[in-house]
Every structure is written in C-alpha cells, then in structure tokens.
C-alpha positions in Angstrom: 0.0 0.0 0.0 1.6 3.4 -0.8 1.2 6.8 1.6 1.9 9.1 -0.5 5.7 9.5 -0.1 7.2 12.4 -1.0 9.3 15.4 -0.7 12.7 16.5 0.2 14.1 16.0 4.0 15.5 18.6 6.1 18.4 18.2 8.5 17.8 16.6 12.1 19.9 15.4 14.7 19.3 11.7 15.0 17.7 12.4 18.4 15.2 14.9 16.8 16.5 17.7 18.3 18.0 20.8 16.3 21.3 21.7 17.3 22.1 25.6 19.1 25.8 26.8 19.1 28.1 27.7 22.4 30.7 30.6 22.2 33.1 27.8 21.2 30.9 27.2 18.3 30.3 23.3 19.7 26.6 22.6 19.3 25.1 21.3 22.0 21.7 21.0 23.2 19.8 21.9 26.3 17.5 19.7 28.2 14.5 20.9 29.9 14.4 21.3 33.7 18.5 20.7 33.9 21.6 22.5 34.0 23.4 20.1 32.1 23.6 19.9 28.2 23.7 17.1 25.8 26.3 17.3 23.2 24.5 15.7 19.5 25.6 12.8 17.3 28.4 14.2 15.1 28.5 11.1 12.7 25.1 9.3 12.4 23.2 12.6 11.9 20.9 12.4 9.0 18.2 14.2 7.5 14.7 13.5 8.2 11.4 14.8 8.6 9.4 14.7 12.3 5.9 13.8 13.4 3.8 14.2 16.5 1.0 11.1 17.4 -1.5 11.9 20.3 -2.2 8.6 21.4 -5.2 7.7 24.2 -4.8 3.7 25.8 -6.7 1.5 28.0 -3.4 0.6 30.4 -4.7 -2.6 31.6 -3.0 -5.2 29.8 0.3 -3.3 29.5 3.3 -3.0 31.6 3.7 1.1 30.9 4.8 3.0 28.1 8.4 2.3 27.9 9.9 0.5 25.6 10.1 -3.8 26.7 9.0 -6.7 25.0 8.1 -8.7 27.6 5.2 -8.4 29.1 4.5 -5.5 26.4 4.2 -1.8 26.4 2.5 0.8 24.6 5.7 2.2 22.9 6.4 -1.6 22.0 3.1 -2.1 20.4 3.1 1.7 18.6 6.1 1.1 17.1 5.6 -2.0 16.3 2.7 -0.7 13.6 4.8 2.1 12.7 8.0 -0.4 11.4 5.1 -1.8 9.5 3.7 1.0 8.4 6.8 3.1 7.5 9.1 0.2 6.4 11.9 1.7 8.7 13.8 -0.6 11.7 13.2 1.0 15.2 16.8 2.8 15.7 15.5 4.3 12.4 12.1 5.8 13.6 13.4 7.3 17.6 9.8 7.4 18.9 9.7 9.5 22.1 7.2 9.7 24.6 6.4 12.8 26.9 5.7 10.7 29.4 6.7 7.1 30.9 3.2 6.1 32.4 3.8 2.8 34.7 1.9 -0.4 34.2 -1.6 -0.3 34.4 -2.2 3.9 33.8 -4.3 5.0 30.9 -4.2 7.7 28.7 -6.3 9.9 27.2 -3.6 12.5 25.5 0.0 11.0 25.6 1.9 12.7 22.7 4.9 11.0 21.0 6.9 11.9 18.4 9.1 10.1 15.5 11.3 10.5 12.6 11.2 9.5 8.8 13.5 10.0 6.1 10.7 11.3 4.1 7.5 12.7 3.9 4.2 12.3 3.1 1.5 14.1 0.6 -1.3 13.1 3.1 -1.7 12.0 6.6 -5.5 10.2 7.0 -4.0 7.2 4.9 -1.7 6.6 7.5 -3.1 7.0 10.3 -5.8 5.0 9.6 -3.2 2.2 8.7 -1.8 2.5 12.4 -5.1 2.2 14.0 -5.9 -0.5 11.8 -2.7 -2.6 13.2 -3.1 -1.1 16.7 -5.2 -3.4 18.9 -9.0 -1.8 20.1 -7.3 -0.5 23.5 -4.6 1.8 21.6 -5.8 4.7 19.4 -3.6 7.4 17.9 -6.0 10.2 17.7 -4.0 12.4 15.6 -1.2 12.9 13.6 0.9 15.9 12.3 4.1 17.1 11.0 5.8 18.6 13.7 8.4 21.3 13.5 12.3 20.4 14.5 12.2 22.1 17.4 9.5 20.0 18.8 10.5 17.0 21.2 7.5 15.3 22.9 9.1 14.8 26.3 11.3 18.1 26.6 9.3 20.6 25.2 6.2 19.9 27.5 5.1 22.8 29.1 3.0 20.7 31.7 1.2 17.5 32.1 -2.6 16.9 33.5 -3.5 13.7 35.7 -6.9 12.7 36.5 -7.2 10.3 38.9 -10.7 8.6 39.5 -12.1 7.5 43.2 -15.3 5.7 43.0 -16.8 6.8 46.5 -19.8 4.2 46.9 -20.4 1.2 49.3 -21.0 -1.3 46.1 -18.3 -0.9 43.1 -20.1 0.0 39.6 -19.1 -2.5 38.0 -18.5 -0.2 34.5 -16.2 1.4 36.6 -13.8 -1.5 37.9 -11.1 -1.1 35.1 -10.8 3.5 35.6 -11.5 4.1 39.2 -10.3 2.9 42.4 -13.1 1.8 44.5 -13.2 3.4 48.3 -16.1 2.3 50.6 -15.4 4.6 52.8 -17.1 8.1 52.9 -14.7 10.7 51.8 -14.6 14.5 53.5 -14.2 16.1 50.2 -13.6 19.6 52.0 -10.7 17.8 53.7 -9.4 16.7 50.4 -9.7 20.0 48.7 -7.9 22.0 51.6 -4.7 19.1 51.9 -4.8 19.4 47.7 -3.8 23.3 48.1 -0.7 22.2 50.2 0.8 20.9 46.6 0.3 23.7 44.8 3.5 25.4 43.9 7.1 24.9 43.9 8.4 22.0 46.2 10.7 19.3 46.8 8.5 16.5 46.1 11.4 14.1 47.6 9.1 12.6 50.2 6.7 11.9 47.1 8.6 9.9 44.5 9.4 6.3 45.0 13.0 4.6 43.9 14.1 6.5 41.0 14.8 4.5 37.9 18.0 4.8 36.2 16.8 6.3 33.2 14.9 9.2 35.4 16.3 13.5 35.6 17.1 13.4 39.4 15.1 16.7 39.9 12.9 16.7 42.7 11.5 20.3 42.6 8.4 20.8 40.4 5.7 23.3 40.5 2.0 22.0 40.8 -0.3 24.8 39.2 -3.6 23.1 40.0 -4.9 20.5 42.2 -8.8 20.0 42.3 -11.4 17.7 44.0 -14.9 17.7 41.5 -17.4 15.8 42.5 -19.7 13.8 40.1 -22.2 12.1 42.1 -20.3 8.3 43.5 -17.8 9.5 41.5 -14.4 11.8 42.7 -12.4 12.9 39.9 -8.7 14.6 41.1 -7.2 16.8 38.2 -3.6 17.9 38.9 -1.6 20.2 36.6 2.3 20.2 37.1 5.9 20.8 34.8 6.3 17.4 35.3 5.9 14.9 38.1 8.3 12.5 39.7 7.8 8.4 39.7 4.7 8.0 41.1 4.2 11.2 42.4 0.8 11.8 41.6 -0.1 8.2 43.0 1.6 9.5 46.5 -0.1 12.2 46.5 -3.7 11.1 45.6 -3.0 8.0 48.5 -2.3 10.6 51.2 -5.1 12.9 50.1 -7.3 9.5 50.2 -6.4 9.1 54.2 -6.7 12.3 54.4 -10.5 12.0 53.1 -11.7 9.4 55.6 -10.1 11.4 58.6 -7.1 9.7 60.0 -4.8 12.4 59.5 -5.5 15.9 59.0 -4.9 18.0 56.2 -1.7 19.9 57.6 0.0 16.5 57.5 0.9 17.8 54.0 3.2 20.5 54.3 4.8 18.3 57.6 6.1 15.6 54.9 7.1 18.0 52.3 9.4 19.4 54.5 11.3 16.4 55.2 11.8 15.3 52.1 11.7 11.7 52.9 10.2 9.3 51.6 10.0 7.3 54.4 7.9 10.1 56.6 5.1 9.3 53.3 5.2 5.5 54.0 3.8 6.2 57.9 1.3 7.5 56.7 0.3 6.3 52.9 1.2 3.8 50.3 0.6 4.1 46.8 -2.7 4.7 45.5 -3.6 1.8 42.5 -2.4 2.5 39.2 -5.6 1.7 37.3 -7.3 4.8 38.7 -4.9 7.2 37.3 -4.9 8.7 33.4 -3.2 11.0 31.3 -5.1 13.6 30.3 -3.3 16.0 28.2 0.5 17.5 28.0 0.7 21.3 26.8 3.5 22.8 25.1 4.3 26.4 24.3 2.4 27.7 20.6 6.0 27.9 18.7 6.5 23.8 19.5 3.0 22.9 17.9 2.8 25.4 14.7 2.9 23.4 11.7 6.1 23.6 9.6 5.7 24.9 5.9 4.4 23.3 3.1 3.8 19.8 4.9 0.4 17.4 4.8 -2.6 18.6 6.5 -3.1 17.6 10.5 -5.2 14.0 10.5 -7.4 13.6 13.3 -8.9 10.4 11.3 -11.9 10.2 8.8 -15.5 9.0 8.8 -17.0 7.2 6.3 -20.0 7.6 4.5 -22.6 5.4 2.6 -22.7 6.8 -0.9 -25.2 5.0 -2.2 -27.8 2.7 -0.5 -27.6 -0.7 -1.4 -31.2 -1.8 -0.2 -34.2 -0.5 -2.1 -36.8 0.9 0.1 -40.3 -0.6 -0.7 
C-alpha cells in the first residue's frame, strides 16, 4: 500500500532535536528542567522529517509506556505498527514519549513523536493504517508534521493527571477497570484543603518512589492546580504540574485518600514536604492503585506545535459515509 511519499528531507539530529551553538561554536543541546547539556551525534546525523502522534490507551493489559518486549508496552506495540507502516527498523524511527506512564495507567492524551527519512503528501492514509494494526485498546487520535524544534518529552510545558475515586459502598461495575473503589465516605472539604498544600514549587522528595536509572534526578516541580470535582459516586482529582516524579501523583492522591476518611489531618501535607523523605510518606500512605490514574493532556508552548511549511494537513482520522444505499426501500 503506498502513503503518499514524497518530498525533500530537512536536517535533524538523529535524536530529533536541532542543534544551538556555544561561544566555542560546539553545538550542544539543552534539556529541559536541567543544568546540564547534551552534546548531539556528530557522525550518524541524518536528514529526516518529524511527526507528532497523540495517542489515548486503555493501560490494563500493559506493563507502561516504555519501551520492553516482555510483558509488552504501549511504545512496543506503537512502534511496532509504525516499522510496518513506515518500512523503517526501530533505531531508524526514535519514537519518544512525553511521558513514561507505569503499568496499568491510561491515557487519554499521551503525545509521541518520530522521525522519517521522508515525507508524506497526506496524513489520514496513514493514520488509519496504524489504528488498523493497533489493537482496540490503543488509538492514535491524531497525527501531524511537527516542526524540529518540537521533542515530545522536553518541550512539555505541563502535564494533567486525573485520577478517578469511586466513592460508593458497592463498586459500579463499569467502573472496575478507571476508578479505584473506596467504601469509605470521603470529606471532600478535607481533600480540597490538603490538595492546596501541593500547589507550587516543592521538593517532592518525600513523594517519589526509587528513581529508575533512566529518570532527571530533579525533585523540585511546580504543581499549578490540584482539584477535587465531584460527580455524584464518582471523585475525579485533576492535577496540573511541569512534570511529576515516579509516582508522584499516585503518593499524593494516597495521602489525600487518608486524608478523606479522617485519620490524618490535612496539615500532614506540608509536615512531609518538609522532610523530604520518603519514608515520613510510608507512615502515613502507600501508593494509590495505578488503574485509577490517566493521562489527560500535555501542553506545550504555541511555537512547538505550529505546523512547519508546506507539509500534509493535520489528520485527526476520517468518517466514512454510505454513498449510495444498497437496499431498495419498498
């Protein structure tokens, strides 16, 4: 099947980022939220053109986004359909994602981005080929051309968790797989006074389990929002941030969950901020589930999403329509 491939590449770094240049005329390039630089491939650059998915899952049968084989991931089974799709080999296509959710989290808005060696004349062909590899509980929702600059993990301007408490004595059963099921009453004014603890700029050290390997040792982040809506049984906690630490929201929502059915009150917050120890947390909470928590959106500043010049229209996927009825009406 042919995509409509076309058109001349322009130069990339093979890590999808566009190099800027020091006063020694090195380039180098600077990653968000550190002090440190990261100097770019001088001898497998090549040229290429870049392209940003938005991608919603159901996180129930997977082990995460990042990339593992065994039990599978989301990245795993994306890029699977792209190597299929595109014809490249993984090294080739450098999908990113902006961010690593763990085994079991969903996502409504998780953005990736990867690279071809060429481009395309029209978008909806393709993505309807992905979705039509993809299994039912992946979707890529859209896809664009995306301009060098743009790197789905380092260019976020902020992410947007909801996590989902279903506050009733009997579980709805529609429910099971999104929301974590708490039979006991829950002071929402509690909750909604210990959220306003996180907003701001902290040390979230007492909030992030072991760090992975792979993971920007940065414990400061700023929370901008932190809100308890209620929907009937049904508690929804929306929490905007520059980024979050592993499993930081999880810590969070299981302390502001104690916090709910009154065994601690809601000045407990600040008290384990402050000692920035992880250990003060574990007195008090452990992590909330992961199934209750989802990925909502990640925002980036306006000059990261504009649309580069002269590439394919955005595809946010096509209906189809019955032309021509095949039954006679009698």
């Amino acid at each position: 099947m042919s995509y409509g491939v076309v058109g001349l590449p322009s130069p990339l770094y093979s890590n999808g980022l566009l190099p800027s240049t020091n006063k020694q005329g090195v380039g180098v390039v600077g990653l968000e939220g550190t002090n440190n630089t990261v100097k770019p491939p001088t001898d497998d650059s090549f040229p290429g053109f870049k392209w940003r998915l938005v991608i919603a899952y159901d996180g129930t049968r997977y082990a995460g986004w990042q990339f593992q084989t065994s039990p599978p991931t989301i990245q795993c089974i994306v890029e699977k359909a792209l190597i299929r799709v595109t014809k490249l080999e993984r090294e080739d296509l450098r999908l990113v994602g902006a961010s690593r959710t763990d085994t079991g989290v969903h996502a409504w808005g998780q953005v990736a981005h990867f690279i071809t060696p060429f481009s395309y004349d029209g978008l909806e062909s393709i993505h309807a080929a992905l979705n039509g590899l993809l299994p039912p509980d992946i979707r890529v929702r859209e896809i664009s051309a995306a301009v060098p600059e743009f790197h789905a993990r380092f260019s976020a301007k902020s992410k947007i968790y909801h996590y989902k408490i279903y506050n009733d004595a009997v579980m709805d059963p529609f429910q099971r797989h999104y929301a974590y099921h708490s039979v006991y009453k829950l002071n929402t004014t509690l909750m909604r006074q210990a959220a306003e603890y996180f907003v701001g700029k902290h040390d979230f050290s007492a909030f992030v389990n072991v760090q992975r390997n792979d993971r920007l040792l940065n414990p400061v982040k700023s929370v901008f929002r932190f809100d308890v809506i209620e929907m009937g049984a049904l508690l929804q906690l929306e929490v905007e941030g520059s980024g979050f630490l592993y499993r930081q929201v999880r810590n969070m929502v299981a302390l502001l969950l104690q916090i709910g059915k009154e065994a601690i009150p809601p000045d407990i917050v600040p008290k384990i901020l402050a000692t920035q120890d992880r250990k003060e947390l574990a007195k008090y909470a452990l992590s909330a589930p992961p199934h209750g928590l989802c990925l909502v959106e990640v925002k980036y500043n306006e000059e990261h999403l504009r649309l580069p010049a002269g590439c394919p229209l955005s595809s946010f996927g096509r209906h189809h329509s019955v032309r021509k009825c095949k039954f006679p009406f009698y």
